[in-house]
GUGULUM-633575 format. One record per residue: residue number from 1; residue in three letters; x, y, z of N, C-alpha, C in turn. Coordinates in Angstrom, 1 decimal. Atoms other than C-alpha are relative to their C-alpha. Example, Ala and Ser with C-alpha at 12.3 -4.5 7.8 and 13.67 -1.06 7.14 Angstrom:
2
R_1_ALA_0.9_-1.2_0.0_12.3_-4.5_7.8_0.9_1.2_0.0
R_2_SER_-0.9_-1.1_0.0_13.7_-1.1_7.1_-0.8_1.1_0.8
% end
This chain:
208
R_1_UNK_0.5_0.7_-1.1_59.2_138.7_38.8_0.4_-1.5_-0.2
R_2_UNK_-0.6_1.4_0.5_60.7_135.2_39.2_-1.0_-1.1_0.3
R_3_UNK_0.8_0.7_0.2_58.8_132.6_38.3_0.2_-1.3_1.1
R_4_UNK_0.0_1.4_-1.1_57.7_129.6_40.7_0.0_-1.3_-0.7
R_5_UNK_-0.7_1.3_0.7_59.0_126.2_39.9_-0.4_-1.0_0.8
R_6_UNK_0.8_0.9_-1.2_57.6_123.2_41.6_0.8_-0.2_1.0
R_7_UNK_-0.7_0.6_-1.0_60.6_122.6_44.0_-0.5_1.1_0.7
R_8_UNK_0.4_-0.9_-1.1_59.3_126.2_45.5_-0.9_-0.2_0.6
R_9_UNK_1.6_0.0_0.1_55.6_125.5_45.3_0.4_-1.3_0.9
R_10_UNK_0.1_1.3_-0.9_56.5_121.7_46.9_0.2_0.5_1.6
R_11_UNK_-0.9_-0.6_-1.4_58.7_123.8_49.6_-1.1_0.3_0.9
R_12_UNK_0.9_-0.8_-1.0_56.0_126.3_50.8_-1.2_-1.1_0.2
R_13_UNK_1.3_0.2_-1.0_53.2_124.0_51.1_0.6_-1.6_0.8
R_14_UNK_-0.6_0.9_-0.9_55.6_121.3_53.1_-0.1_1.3_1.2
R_15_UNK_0.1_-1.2_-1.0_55.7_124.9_55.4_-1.0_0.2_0.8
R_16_UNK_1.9_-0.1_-0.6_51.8_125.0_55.4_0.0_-1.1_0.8
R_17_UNK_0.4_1.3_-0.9_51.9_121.6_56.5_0.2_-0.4_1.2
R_18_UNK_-0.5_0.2_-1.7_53.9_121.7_59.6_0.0_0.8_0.4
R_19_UNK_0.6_-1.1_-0.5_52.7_125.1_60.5_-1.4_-0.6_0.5
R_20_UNK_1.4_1.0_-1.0_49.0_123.0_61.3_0.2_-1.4_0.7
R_21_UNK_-0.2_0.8_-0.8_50.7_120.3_62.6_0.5_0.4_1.3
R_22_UNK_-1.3_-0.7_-1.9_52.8_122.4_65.5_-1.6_0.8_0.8
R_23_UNK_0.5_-0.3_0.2_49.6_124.1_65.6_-1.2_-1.1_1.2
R_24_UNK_1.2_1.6_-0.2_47.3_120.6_66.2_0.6_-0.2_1.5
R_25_UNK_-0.8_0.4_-1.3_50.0_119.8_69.0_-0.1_0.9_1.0
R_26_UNK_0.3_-0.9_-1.1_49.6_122.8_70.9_-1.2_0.1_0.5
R_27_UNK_1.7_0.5_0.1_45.8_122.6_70.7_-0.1_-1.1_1.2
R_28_UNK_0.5_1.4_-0.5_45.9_119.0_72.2_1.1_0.5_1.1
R_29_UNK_-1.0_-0.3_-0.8_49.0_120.0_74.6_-1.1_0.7_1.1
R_30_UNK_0.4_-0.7_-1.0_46.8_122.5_76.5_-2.1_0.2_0.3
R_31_UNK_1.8_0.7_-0.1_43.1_120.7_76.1_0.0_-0.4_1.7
R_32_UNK_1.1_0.2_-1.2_40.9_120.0_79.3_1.1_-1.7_0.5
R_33_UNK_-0.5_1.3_0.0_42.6_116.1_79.1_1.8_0.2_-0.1
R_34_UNK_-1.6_-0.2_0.5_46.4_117.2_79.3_0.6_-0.4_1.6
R_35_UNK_-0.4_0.3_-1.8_46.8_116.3_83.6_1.0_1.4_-0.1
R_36_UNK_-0.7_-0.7_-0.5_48.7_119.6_83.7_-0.2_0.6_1.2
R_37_UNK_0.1_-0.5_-0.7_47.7_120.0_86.9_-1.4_1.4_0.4
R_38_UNK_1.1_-1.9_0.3_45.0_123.2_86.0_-1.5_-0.9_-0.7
R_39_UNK_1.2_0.7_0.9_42.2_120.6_84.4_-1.0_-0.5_1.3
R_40_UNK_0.7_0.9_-1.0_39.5_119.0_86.5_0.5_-1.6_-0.1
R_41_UNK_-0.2_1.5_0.2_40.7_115.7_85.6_1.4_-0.2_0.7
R_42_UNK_-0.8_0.1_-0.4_43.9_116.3_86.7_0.3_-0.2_1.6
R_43_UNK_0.0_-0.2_-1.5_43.0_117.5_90.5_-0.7_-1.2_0.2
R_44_UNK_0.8_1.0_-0.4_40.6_114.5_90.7_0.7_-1.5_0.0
R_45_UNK_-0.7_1.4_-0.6_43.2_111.6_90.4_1.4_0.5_0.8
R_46_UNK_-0.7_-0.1_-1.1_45.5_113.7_92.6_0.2_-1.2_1.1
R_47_UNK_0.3_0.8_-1.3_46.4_111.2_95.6_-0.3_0.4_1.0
R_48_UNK_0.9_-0.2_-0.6_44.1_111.3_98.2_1.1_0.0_1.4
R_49_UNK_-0.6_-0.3_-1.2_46.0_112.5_102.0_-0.2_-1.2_0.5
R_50_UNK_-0.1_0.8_-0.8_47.0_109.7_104.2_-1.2_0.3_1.2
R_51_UNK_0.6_-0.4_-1.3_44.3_109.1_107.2_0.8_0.3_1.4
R_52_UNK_-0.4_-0.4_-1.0_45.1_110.8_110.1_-1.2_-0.9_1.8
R_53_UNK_0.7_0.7_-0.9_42.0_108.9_112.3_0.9_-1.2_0.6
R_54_UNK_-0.3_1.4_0.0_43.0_106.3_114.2_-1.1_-0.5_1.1
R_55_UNK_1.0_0.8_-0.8_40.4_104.2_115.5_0.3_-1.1_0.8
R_56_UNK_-0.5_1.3_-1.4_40.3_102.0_118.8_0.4_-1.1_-0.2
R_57_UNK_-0.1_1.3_0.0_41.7_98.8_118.6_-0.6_-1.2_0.7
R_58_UNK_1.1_0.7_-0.4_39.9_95.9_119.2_0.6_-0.7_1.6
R_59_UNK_-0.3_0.2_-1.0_39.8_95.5_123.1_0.3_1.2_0.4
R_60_UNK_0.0_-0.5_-1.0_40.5_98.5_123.7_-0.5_1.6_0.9
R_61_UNK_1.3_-0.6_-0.8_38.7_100.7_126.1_0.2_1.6_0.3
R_62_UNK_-0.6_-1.3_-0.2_40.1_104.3_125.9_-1.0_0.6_0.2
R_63_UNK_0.9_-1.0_-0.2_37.7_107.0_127.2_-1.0_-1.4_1.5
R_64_UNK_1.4_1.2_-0.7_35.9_103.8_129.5_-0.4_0.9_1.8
R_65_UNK_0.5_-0.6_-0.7_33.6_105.3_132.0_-0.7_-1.0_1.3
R_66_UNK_0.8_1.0_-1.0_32.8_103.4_135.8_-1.3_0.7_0.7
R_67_UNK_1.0_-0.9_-0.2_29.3_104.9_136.9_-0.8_-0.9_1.4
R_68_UNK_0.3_0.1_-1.1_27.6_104.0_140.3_-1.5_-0.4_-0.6
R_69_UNK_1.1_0.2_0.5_24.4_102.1_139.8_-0.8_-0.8_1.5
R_70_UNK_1.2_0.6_-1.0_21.5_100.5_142.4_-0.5_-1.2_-1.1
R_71_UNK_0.0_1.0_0.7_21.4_96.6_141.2_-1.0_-0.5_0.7
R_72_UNK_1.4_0.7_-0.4_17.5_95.3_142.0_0.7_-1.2_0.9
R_73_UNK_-0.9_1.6_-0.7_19.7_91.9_143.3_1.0_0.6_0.8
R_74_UNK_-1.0_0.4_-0.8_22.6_93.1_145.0_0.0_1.5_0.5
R_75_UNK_-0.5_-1.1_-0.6_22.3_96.7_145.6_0.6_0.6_-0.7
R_76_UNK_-1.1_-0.6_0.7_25.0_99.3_145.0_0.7_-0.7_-0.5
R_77_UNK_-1.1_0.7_1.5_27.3_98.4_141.9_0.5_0.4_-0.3
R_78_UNK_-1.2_-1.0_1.0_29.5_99.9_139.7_0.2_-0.7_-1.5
R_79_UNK_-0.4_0.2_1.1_29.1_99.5_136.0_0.9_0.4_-1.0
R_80_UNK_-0.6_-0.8_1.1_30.6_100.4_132.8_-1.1_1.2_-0.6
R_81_UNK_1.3_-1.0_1.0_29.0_103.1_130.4_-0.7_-0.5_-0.9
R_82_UNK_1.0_0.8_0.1_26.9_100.6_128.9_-1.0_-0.8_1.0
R_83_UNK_0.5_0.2_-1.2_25.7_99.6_132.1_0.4_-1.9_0.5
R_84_UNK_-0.3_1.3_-0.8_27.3_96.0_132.6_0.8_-0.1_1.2
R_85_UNK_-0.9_0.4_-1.3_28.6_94.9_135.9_0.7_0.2_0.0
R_86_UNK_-1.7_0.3_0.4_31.9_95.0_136.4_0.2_-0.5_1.6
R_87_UNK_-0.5_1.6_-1.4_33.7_92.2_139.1_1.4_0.4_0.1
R_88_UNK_-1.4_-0.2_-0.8_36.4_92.2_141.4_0.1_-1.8_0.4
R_89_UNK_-0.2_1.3_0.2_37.9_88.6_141.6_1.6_-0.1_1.9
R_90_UNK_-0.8_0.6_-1.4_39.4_87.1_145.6_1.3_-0.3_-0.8
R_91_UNK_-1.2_0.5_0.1_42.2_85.6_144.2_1.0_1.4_-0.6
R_92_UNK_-0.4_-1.0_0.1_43.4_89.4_143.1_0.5_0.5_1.1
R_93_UNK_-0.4_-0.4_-2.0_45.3_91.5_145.9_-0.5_1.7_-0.8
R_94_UNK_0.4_-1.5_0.0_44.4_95.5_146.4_1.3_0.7_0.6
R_95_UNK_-0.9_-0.7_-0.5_47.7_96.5_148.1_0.9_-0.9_0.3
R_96_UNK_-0.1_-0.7_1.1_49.8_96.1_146.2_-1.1_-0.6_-1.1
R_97_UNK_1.1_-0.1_1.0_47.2_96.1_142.9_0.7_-0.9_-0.7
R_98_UNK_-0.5_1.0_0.6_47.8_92.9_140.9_-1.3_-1.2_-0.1
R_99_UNK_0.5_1.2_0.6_45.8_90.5_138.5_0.1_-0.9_-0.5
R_100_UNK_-0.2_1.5_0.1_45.8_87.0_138.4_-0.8_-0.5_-0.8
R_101_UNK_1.4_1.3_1.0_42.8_86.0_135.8_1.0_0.8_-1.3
R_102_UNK_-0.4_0.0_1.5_44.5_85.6_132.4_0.0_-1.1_-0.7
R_103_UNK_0.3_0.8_1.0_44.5_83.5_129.3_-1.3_-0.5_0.0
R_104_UNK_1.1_0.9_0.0_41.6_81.1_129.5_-1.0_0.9_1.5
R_105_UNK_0.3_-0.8_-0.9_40.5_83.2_133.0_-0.9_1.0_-1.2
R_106_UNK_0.0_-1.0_0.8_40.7_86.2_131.0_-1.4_0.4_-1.5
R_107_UNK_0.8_0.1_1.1_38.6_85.0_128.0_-1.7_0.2_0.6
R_108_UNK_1.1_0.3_-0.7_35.6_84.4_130.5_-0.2_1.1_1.0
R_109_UNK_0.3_-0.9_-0.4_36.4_87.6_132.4_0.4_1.0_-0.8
R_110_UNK_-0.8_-1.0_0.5_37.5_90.4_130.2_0.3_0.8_0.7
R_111_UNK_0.0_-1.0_-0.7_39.1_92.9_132.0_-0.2_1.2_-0.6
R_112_UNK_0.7_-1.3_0.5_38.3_96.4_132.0_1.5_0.6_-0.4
R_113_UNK_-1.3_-0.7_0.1_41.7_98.2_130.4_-0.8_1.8_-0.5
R_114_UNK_0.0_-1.3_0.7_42.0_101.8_129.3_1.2_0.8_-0.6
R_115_UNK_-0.2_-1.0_0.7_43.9_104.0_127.3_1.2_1.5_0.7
R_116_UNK_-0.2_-0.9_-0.5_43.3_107.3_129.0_-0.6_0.2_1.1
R_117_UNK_0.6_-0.3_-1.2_42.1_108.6_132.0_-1.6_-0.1_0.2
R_118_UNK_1.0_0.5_0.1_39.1_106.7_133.4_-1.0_1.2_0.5
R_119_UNK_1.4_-1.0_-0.8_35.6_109.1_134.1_-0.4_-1.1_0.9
R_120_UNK_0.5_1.0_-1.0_33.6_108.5_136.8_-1.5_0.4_0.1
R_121_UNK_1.4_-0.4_-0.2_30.1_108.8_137.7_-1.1_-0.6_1.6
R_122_UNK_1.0_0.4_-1.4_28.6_108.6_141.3_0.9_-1.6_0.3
R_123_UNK_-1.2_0.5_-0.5_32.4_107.3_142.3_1.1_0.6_0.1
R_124_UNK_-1.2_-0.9_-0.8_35.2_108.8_144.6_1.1_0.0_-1.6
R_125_UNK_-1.1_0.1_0.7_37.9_109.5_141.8_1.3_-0.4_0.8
R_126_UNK_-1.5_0.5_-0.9_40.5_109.0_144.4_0.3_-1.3_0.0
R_127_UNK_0.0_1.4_-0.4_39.4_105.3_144.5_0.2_-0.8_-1.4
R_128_UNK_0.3_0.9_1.8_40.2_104.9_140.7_1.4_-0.2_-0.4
R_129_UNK_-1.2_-0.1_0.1_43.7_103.9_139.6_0.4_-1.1_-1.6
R_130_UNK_-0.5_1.2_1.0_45.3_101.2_137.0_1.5_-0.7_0.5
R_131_UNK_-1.0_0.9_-0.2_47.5_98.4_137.1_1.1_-0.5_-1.2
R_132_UNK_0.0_0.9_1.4_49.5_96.8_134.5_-0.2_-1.6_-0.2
R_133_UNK_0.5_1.2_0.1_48.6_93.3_133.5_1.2_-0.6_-0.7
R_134_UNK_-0.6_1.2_0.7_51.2_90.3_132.8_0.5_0.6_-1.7
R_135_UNK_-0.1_-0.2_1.7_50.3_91.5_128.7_0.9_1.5_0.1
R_136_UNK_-0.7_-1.4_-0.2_51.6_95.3_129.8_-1.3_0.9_-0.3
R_137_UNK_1.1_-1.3_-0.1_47.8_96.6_129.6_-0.3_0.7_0.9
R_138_UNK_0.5_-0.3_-1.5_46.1_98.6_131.9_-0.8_-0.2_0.7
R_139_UNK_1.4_0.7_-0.7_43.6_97.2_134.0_-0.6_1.1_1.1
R_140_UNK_0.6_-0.8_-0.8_41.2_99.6_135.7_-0.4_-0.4_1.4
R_141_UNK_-0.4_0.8_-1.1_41.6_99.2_139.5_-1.0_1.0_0.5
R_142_UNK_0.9_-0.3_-1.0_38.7_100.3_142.2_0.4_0.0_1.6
R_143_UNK_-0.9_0.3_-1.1_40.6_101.0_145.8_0.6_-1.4_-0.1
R_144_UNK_-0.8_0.9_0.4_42.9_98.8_144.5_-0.2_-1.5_-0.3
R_145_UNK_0.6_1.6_0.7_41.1_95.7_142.8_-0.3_0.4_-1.6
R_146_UNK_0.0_0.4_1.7_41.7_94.9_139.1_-2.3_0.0_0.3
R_147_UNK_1.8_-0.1_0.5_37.8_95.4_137.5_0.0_-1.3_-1.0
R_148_UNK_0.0_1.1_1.5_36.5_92.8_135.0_-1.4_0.2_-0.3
R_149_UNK_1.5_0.4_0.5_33.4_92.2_132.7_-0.1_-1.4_0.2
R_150_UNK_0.4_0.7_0.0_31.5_89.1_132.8_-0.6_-0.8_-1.6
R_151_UNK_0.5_0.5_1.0_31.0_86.7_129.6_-1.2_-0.6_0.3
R_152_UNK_1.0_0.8_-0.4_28.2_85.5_131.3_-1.2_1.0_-0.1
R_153_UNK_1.3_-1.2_0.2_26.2_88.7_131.0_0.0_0.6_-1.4
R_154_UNK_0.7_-0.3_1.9_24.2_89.3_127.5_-0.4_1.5_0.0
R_155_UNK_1.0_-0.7_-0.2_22.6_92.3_128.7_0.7_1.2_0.9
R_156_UNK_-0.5_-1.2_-1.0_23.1_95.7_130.5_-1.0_-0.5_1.7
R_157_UNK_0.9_0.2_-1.0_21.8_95.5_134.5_0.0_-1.6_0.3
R_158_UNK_-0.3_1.4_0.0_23.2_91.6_134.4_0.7_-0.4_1.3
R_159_UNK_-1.3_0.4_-1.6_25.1_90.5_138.1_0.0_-1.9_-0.4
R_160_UNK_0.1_1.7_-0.4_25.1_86.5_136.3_1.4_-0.4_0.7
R_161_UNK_-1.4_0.1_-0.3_28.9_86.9_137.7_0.4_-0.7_1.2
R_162_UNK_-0.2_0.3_-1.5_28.1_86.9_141.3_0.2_-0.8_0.7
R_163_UNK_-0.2_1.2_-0.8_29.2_84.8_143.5_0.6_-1.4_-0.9
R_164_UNK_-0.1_1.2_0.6_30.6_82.6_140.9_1.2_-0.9_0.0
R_165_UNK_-1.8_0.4_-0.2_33.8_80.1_141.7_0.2_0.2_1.7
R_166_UNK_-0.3_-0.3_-1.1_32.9_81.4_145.6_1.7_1.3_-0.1
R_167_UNK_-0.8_-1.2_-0.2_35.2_84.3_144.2_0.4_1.0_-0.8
R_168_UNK_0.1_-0.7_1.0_34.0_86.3_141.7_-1.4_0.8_0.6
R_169_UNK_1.0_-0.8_-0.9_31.9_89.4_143.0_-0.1_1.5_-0.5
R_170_UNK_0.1_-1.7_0.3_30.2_92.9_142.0_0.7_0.9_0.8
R_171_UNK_-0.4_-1.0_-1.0_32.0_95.8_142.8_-1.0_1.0_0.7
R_172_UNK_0.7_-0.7_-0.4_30.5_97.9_144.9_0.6_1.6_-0.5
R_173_UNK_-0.9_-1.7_0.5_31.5_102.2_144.4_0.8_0.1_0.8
R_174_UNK_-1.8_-0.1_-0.8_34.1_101.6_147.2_0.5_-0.8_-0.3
R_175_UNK_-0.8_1.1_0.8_35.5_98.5_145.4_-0.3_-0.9_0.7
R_176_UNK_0.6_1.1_-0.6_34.3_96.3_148.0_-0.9_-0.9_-0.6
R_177_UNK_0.8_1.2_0.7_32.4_93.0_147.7_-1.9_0.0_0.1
R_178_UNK_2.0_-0.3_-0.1_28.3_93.5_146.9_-0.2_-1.3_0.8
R_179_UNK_0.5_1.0_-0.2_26.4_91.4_148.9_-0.7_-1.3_-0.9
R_180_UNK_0.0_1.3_0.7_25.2_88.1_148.1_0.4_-0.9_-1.0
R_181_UNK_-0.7_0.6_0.8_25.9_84.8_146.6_0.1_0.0_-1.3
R_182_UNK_0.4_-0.1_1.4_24.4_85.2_143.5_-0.7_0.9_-0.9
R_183_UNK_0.8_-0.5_0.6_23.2_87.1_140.8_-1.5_-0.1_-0.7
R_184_UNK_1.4_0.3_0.7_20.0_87.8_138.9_0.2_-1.8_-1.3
R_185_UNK_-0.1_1.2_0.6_18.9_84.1_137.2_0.3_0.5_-1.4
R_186_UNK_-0.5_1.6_-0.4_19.9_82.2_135.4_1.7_-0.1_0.7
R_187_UNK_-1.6_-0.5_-0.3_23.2_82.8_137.6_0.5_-1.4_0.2
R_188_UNK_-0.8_1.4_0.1_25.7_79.7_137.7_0.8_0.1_1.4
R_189_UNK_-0.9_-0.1_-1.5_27.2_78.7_141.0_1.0_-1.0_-0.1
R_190_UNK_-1.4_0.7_0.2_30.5_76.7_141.6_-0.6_-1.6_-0.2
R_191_UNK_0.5_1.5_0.8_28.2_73.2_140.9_-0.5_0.1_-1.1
R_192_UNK_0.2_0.0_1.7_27.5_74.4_137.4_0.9_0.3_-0.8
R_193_UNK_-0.9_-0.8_0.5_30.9_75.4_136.8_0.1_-1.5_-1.2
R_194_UNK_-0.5_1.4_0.7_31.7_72.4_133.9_1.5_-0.9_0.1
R_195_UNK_-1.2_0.3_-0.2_34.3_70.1_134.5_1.2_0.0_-1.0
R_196_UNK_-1.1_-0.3_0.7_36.3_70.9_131.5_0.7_1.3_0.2
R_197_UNK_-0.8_-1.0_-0.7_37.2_74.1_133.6_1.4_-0.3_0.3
R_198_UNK_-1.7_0.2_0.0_41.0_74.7_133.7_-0.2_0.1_1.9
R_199_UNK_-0.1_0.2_-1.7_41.9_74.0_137.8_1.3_0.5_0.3
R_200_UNK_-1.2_-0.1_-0.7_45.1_75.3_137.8_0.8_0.8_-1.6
R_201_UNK_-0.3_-1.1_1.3_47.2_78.1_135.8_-0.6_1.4_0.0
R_202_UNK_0.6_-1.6_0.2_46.5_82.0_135.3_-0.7_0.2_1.4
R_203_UNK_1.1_-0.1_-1.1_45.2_81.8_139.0_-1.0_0.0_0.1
R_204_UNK_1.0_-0.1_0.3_42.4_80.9_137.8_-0.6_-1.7_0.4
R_205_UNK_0.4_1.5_-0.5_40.4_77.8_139.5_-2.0_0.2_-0.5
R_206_UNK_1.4_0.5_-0.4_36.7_77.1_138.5_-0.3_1.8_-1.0
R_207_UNK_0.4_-1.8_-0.2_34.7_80.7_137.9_-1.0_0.0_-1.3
R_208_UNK_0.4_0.2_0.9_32.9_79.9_134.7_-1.4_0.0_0.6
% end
């Protein structure tokens, strides 16, 4: 039997040694913390899917609903689906449909734009249409009168619009002009208009 010599004896246990090293590595290779895809740790810094939402942009009014309302002050109305006013402006035409309140106008009336197809509520659909505006929006038209909100109304059930400029006026649910000059107080009439009002530009005179 042939005797062992230390170069053998060094040999085999150099053998042992990297037999628990390959060993150690495979161990740690297929541990819980390896991101091979198969770990919980792995699936959880996966990257998360791109949003598919896309949310309304500011201004604008997609789904906007005009609803027929009885205004204590002026009578039949036509609000939004919050329930503010909404105004038809003289210096606009109805045939053909075309809006003249912009920039500084604009800021003091917002118009009503939309999207997609307006609802209606205790109002002819036939009398409901859109325009495009100057910017290329769409301005929601009432037998053919551009619509607008009023910055002057805080509140739902608000007419401070009326009569304001002698040309700013509730719509009624056939797009026509609501009676009377003025709305519910504190309403502003064309001698409260301030004289730093723009008088010329965006067809816009006074209206504030």
């Amino acid at each position: 039997m042939p005797a062992f010599t230390a170069a053998t004896f060094a040999a085999r246990r150099l053998l042992a040694v990297s037999g628990v090293a390959v060993l150690a590595l495979a161990a740690t290779a297929c541990g819980p913390d390896s991101g091979d895809g198969y770990g919980g740790k792995a699936s959880s810094t996966a990257a998360a899917p791109a949003a598919t939402t896309s949310a309304p942009a500011a201004g604008d009014s997609s789904g906007v609903r005009i609803v027929a309302v009885k205004s204590a002050t002026l009578g039949p109305i036509v609000t939004d689906s919050a329930g503010r006013t909404l105004y038809r402006f003289d210096k606009d035409t109805a045939k053909p449909s075309a809006s003249t309140c912009t920039d500084a106008c604009a800021a003091k009336w917002p118009p009503v734009t939309a999207q997609d197809a307006v609802q209606v509520t205790g109002v002819e659909s036939t009398l409901v249409g859109t325009v495009t505006r100057p910017d290329g929006t769409k301005q929601v038209t009432l037998n053919g009168w551009p619509l607008y909100r009023f910055a002057g109304d805080t509140a739902a059930g608000q007419t401070n619009g009326q009569g304001v400029g002698g040309t700013w006026f509730a719509s009624t649910p056939e797009g026509k002009k609501a009676p009377g000059a003025t709305g519910q107080a504190p309403a502003q009439t064309p001698s409260q208009t301030p004289s730093s009002a723009p008088s010329q530009g965006s067809g816009y005179s006074g209206g504030y």
